[in-house]
BARODO-725734 format. One line per field, with one value per residue (C-alpha): residue number from 1; chain; x, z negated, y; residue in three letters. Coordinates in steps of 0.02 Angstrom, whole numbers, plus 50000, padded with zeros to 5 digits. Layout:
<pts>
n: (NUM;...)
chain: (A;...)
c1: (X;...)
c3: (Z;...)
c2: (Y;...)
res: (ALA;...)
</pts>
This chain:
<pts>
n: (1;2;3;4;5;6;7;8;9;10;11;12;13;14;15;16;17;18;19;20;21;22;23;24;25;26;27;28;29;30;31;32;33;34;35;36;37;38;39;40;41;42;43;44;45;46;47;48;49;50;51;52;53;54;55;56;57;58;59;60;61;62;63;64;65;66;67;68;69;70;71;72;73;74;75;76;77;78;79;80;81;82;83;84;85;86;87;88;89;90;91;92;93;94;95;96;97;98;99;100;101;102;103;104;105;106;107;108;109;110;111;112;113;114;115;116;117;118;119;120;121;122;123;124;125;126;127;128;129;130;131;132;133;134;135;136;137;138;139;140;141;142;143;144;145;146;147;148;149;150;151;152;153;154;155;156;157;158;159;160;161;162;163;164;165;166;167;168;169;170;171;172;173;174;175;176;177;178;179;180;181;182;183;184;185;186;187;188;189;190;191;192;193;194;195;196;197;198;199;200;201;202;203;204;205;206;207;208;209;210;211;212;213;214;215;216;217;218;219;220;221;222;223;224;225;226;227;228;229;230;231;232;233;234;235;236;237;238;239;240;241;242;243;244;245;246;247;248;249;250;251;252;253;254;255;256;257;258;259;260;261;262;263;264;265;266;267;268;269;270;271;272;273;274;275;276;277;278;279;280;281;282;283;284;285;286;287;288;289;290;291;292;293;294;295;296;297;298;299;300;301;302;303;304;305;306;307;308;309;310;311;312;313;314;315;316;317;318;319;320;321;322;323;324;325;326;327;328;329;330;331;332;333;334;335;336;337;338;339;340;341;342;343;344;345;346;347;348;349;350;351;352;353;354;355;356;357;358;359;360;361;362;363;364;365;366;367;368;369;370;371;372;373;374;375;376;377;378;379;380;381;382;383;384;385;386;387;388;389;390;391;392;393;394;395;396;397;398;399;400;401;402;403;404;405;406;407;408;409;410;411;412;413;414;415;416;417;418;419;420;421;422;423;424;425;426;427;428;429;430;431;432;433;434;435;436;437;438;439;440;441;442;443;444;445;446;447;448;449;450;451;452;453)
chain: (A;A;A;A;A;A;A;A;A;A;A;A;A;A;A;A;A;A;A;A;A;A;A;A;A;A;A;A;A;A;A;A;A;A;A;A;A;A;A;A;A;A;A;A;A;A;A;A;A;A;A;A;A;A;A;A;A;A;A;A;A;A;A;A;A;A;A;A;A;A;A;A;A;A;A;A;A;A;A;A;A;A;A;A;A;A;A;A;A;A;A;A;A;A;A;A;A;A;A;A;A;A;A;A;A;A;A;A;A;A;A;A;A;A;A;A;A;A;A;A;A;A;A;A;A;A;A;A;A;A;A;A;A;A;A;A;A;A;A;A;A;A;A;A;A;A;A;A;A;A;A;A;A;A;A;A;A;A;A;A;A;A;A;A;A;A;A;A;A;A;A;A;A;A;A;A;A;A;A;A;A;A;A;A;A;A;A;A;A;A;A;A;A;A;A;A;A;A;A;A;A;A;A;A;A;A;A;A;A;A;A;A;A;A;A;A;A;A;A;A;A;A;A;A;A;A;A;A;A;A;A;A;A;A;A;A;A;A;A;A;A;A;A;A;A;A;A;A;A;A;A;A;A;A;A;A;A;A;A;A;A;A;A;A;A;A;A;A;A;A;A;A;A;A;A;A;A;A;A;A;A;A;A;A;A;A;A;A;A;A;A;A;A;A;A;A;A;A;A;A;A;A;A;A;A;A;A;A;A;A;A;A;A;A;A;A;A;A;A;A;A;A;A;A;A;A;A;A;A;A;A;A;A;A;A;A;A;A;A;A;A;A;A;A;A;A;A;A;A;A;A;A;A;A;A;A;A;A;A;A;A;A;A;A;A;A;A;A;A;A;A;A;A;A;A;A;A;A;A;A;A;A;A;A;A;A;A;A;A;A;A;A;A;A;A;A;A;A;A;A;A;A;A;A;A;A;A;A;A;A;A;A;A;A;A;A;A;A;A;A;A;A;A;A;A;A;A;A;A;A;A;A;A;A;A;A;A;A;A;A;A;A;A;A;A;A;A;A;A;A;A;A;A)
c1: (50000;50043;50152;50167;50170;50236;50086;50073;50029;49844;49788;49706;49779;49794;49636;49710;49634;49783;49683;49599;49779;49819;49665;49686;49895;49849;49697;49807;49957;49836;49745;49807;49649;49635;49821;49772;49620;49719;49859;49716;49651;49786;49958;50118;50119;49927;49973;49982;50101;50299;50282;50117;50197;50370;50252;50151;50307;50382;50202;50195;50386;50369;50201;50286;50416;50319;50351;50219;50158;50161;50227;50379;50419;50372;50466;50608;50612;50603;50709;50837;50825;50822;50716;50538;50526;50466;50426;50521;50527;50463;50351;50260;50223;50173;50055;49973;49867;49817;49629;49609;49482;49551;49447;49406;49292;49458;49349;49289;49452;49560;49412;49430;49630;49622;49483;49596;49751;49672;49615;49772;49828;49695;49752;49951;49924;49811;49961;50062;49963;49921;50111;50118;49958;50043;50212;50217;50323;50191;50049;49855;49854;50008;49920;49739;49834;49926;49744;49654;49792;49795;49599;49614;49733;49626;49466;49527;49603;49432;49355;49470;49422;49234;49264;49302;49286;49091;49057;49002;48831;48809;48878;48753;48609;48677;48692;48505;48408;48504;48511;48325;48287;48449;48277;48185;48283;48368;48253;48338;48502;48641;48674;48571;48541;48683;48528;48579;48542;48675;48796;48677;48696;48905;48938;48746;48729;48818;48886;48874;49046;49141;49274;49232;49353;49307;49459;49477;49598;49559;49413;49341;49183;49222;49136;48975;48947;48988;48861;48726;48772;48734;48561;48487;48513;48453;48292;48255;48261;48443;48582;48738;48892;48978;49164;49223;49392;49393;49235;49134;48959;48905;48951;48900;48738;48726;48784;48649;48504;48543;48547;48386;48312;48394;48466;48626;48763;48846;48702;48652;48811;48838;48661;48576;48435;48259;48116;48041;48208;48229;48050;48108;48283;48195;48064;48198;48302;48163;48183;48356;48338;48240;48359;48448;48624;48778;48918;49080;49189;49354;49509;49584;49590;49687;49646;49631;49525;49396;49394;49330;49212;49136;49114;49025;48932;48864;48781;48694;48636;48667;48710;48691;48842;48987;49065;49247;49310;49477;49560;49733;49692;49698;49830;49951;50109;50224;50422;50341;50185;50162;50169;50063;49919;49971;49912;49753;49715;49704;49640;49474;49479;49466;49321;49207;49224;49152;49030;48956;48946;48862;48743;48770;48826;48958;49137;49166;49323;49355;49530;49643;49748;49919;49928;49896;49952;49843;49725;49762;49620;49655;49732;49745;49907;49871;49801;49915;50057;50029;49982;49902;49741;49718;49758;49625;49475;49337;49279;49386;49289;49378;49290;49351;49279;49236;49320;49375;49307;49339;49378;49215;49133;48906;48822;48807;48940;48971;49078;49150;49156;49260;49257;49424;49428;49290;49334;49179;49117;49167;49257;49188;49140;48952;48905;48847;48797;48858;48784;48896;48767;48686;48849;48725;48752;48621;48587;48633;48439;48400;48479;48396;48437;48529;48448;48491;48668)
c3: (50000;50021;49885;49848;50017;50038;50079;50235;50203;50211;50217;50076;49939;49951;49863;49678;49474;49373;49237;49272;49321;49123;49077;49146;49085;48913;48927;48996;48871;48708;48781;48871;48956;49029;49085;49176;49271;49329;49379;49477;49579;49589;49657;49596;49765;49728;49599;49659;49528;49540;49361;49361;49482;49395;49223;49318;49421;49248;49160;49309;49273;49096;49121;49266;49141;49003;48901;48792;48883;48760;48726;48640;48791;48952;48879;48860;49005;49106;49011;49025;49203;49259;49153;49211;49343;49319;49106;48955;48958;48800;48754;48897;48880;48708;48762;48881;48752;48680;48648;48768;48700;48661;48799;48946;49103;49215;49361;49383;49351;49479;49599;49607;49599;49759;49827;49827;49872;50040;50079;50057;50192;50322;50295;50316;50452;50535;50546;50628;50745;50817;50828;50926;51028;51073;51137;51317;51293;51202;51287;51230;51207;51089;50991;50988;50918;50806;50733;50742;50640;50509;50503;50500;50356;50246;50283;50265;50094;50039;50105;50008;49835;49861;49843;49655;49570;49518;49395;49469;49443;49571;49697;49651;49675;49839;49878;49811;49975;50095;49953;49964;50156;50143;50165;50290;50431;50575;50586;50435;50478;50385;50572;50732;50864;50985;51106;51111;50985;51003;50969;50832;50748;50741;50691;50618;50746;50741;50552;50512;50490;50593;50732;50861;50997;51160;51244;51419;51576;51706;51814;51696;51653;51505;51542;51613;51449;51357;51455;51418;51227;51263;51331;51225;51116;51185;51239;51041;51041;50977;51032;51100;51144;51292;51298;51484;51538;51688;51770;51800;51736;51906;51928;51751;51792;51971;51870;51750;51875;51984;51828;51773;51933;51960;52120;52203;52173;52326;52439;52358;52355;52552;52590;52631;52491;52605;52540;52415;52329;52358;52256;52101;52103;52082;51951;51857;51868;51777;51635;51612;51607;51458;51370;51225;51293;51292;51415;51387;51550;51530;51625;51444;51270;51121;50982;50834;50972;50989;50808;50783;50927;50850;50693;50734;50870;50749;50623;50775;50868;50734;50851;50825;50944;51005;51149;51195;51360;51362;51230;51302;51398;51258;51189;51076;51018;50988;51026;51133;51204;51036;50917;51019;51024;50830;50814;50927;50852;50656;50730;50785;50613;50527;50661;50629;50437;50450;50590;50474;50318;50415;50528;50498;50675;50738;50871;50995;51075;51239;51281;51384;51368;51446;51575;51532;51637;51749;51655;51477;51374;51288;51113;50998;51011;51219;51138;51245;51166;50971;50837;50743;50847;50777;50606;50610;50698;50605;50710;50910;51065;51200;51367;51501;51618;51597;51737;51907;51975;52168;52185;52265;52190;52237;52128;51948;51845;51656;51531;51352;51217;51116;50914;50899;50734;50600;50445;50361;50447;50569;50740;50862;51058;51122;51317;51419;51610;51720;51887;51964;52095;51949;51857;51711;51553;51500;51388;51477;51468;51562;51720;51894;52064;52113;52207;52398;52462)
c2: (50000;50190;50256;50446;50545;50718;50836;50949;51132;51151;50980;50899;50826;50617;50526;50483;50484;50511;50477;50316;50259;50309;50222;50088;50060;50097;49953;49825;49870;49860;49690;49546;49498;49670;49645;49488;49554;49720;49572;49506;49645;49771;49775;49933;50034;50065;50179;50360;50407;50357;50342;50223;50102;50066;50038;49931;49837;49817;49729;49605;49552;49522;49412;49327;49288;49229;49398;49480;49640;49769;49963;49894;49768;49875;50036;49924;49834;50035;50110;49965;49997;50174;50311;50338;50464;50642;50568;50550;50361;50264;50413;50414;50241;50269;50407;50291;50205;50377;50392;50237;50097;49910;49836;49922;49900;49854;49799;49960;50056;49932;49963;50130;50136;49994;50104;50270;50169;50113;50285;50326;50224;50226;50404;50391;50273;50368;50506;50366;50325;50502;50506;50350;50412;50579;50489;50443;50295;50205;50120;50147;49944;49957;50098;50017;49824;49918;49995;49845;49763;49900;49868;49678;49671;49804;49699;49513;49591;49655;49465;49410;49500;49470;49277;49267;49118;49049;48935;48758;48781;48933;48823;48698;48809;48872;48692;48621;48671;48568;48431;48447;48405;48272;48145;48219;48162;48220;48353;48422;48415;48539;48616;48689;48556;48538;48486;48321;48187;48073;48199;48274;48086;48082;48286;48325;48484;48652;48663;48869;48955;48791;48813;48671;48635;48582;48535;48443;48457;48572;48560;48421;48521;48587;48756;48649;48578;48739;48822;48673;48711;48900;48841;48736;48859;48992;48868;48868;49054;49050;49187;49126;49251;49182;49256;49194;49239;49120;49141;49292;49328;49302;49135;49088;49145;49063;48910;48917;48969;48827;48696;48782;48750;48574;48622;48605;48723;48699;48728;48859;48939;48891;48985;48806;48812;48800;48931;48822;48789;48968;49000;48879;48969;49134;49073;49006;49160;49250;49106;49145;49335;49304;49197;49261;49237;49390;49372;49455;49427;49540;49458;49428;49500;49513;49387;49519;49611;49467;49411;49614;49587;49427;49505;49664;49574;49463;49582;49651;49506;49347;49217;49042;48997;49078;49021;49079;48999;48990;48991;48999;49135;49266;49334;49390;49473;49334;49270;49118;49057;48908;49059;49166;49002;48981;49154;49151;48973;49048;49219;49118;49003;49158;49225;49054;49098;49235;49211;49076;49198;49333;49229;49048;49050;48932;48962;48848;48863;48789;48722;48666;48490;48448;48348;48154;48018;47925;47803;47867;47932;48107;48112;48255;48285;48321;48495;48633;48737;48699;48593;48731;48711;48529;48601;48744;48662;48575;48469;48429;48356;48299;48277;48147;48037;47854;47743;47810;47953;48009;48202;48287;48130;48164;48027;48039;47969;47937;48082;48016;48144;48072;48180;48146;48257;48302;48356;48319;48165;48029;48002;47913;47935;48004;47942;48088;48067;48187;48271;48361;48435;48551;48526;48475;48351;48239;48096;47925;47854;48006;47960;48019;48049;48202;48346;48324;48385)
res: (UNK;UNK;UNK;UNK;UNK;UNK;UNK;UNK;UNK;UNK;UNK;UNK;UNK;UNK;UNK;UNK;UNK;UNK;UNK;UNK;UNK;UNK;UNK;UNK;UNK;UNK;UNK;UNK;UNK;UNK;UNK;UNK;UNK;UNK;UNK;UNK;UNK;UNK;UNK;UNK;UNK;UNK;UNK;UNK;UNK;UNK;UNK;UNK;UNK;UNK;UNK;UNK;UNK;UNK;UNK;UNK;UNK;UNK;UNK;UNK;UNK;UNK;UNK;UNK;UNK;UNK;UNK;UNK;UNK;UNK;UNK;UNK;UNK;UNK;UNK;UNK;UNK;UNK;UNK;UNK;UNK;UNK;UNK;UNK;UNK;UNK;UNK;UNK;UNK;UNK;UNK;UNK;UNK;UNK;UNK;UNK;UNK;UNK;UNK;UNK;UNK;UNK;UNK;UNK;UNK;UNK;UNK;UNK;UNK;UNK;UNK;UNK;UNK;UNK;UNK;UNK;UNK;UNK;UNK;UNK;UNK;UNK;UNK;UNK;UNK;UNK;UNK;UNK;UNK;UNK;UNK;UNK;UNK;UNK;UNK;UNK;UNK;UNK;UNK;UNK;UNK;UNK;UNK;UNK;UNK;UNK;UNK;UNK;UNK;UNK;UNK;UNK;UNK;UNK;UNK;UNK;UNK;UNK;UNK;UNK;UNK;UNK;UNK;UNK;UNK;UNK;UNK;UNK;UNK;UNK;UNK;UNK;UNK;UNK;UNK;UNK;UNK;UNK;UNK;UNK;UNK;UNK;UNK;UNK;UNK;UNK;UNK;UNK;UNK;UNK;UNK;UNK;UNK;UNK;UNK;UNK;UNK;UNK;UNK;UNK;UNK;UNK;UNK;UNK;UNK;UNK;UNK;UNK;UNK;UNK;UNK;UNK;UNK;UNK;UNK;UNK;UNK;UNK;UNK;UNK;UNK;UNK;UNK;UNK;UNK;UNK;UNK;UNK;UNK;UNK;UNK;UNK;UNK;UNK;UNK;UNK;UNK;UNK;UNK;UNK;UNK;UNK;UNK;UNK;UNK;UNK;UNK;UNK;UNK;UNK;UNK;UNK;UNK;UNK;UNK;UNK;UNK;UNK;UNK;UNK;UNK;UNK;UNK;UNK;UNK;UNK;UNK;UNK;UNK;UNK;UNK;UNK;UNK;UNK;UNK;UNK;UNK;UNK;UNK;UNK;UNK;UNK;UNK;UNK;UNK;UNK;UNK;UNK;UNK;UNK;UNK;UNK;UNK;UNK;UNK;UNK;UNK;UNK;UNK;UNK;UNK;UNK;UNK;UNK;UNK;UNK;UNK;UNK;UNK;UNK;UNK;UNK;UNK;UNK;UNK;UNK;UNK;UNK;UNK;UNK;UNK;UNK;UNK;UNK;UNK;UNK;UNK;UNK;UNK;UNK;UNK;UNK;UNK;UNK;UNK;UNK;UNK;UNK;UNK;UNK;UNK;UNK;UNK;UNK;UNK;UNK;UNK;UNK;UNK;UNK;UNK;UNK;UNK;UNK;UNK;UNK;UNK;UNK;UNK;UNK;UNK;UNK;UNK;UNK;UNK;UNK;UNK;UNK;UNK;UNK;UNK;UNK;UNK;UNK;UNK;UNK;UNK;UNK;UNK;UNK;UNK;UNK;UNK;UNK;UNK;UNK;UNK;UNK;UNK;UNK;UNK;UNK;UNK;UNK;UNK;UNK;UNK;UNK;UNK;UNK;UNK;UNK;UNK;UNK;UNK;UNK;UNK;UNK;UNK;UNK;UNK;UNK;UNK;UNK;UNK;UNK;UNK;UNK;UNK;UNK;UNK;UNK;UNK;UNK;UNK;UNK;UNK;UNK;UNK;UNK;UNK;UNK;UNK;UNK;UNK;UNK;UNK;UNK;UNK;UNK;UNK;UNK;UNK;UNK;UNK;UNK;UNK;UNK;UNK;UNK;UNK;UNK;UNK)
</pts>
């Protein structure tokens, strides 16, 4: 945090309460439970005053060391070092408990010293950056990543404080209503419907605040099936953000109009559809214009940018599913490509988290594998660039097909999902059939014919 800055003529004075910072010493010094709880929520550059933070710097040593924190100790253990700045030393410590009550509301007083403190820096950074903003050598994207990170940190901090510790029976009482419907079958099931039931059977639907990985090689449908995800749900009324870097709205939405319609992409995308597939196409393009789905189609983006994105997209729209397709093609500052996907990978963790607490949505993340060899079925470890996508996702799907399949292949065939990772339930494969006219996933007992080439 910001320590003592020196102040430009004219502007205002930096946010600070001297004398809650007092307060707040003297509590901690006469009481060792108010000690720990300032321990807990407050760190020495938070202090405004020089003074403040050695005291403070000095407490936190002697409790890491098993030392009583008390006048005698701290106004040793400063004055053994270097005299207090701008005080007379042991007095000033002294004076500290002056007037000040035994036990103290130190919640409120470390709120308000963490709540000054990061005014404090929003403000000094904010200096920064107009300095960066003003210097031609530095690019806008530099200056905006170097805002959202200042952002980021401040707000995963203040997450971070909001999830104290709750005595067990809190979490049992948060926990009672799904206890409750544990007996009424799969219709209630912890997650949303994925739209399929087999699948609903092996990972019990879309589990709120999850990060679901959908990796398969390229061109192996990957974006087919995350599109069926996106409407289903948005059949049940349910949002879905759809983040495609590889294909643009467009084609997403000739993809979807043509599986809504059950015709054939590639005549309708040659110009061969005759006027009655021409009159469905249009009917169902009405259907679709009413579905609840957002799609975000930028070339790329930064990972911190996204994970902001998700977040304030979801208080607006609460989306049961969000969609990001690819995930190695965002980005971020890094030495090599496996940091940078280390990075992105824990940047989206931390996006389902809190997707989950704000709308019980869910993030899939679509991904690519390395190459396999010929015959061999995909493995976790065929996840692209880094490990630390295995290590962050709740629950990875791999998609492949069953058996031989010719390139430009017309008749149906059959997909294996195979849930090679859950962290709350078990592996296993799910059977999907595949037809690649409408470039639609269905159950296996719903096999048909294909609409006409």
């Amino acid at each position: 945090m910001a320590t003592r800055a020196t102040q430009n003529t004219g502007t205002p004075p930096l946010p600070s309460n001297e004398r809650i910072e007092r307060a707040l010493l003297g509590a901690a010094l006469l009481d060792k439970g108010n000690f720990y709880s300032a321990a807990e929520h407050l760190e020495p550059g938070m202090f405004y005053s020089v003074a403040h933070q050695r005291i403070f710097e000095a407490m936190l040593a002697l409790g890491q060391a098993g030392v009583a924190v008390n006048i005698a100790t701290v106004a040793e253990k400063v004055d053994g070092e270097a005299a207090v700045e701008g005080v007379g030393g042991s007095p000033y410590i002294a004076g500290l408990v002056d007037g000040t009550p035994a036990v103290a509301d130190i919640e409120h007083y470390s709120g308000i010293i963490r709540g000054h403190a990061e005014k404090r820096k929003l403000a000094l950074e904010g200096e920064r950056l107009t300095e960066k903003a003003l210097d031609r050598s530095t690019s806008s994207e530099e200056v905006l990543e170097n805002i959202e990170t200042v952002i980021g940190e401040m707000r995963e901090d203040q997450l971070a404080r909001t999830r104290t510790a709750m005595p067990i029976k809190e979490a049992v009482r948060e926990t009672l209503p799904s206890l409750e419907r544990s007996g009424q079958g799969e219709a209630a099931m912890v997650g949303r419907a994925t739209g399929y039931s087999d699948l609903d059977k092996k990972i019990a639907g879309w589990i709120p605040g999850d990060l679901v990985v959908v990796a398969a090689r390229p061109s192996a449908g990957k974006t087919a099936l995350a599109l069926e995800f996106a409407r289903h749900q948005a059949e049940e009324g349910n949002a879905t953000l759809f983040f495609s870097f590889e294909m643009s709205r467009t084609s997403l939405v000739q993809r979807l109009a043509c599986r809504v319609a059950d015709l054939n992409l590639h005549k309708f995308r040659g110009g061969y559809l005759s006027r009655e597939e021409q009159g469905r196409l249009l009917v169902a393009m009405g259907k679709i214009a009413e579905y609840p789905i957002w799609v975000s189609d930028p070339p790329s983006m930064r990972a911190t940018e996204i994970r902001w994105k998700i977040r304030r997209l979801a208080q607006r729209i609460k989306p049961a599913l969000v969609i990001v397709d690819y995930l190695q093609l965002l980005r971020a500052k890094a030495e090599n490509r496996t940091q940078a996907v280390t990075e992105i990978s824990m940047e989206l963790k931390a996006a389902a988290r809190e997707l989950g607490e704000i709308c019980q949505g869910t993030l899939i993340a679509v991904s690519q594998l390395a190459r396999i060899p010929a015959g061999e079925r995909p493995q976790l470890h065929h996840l692209r660039e880094s490990g630390q996508i295995e290590q962050d996702a709740d629950t990875v799907l791999l998609l492949s097909d069953q058996g031989n399949v010719e390139l430009g292949q017309s008749v149906p065939w059959t997909k294996v999902l195979d849930i090679a990772k859950q962290r709350n339930g078990p592996t296993g494969l799910v059977r999907f059939t595949f037809f690649p006219g409408v470039m639609g996933f269905e159950q296996p007992a719903a096999w048909r014919k294909e609409p006409d080439e």
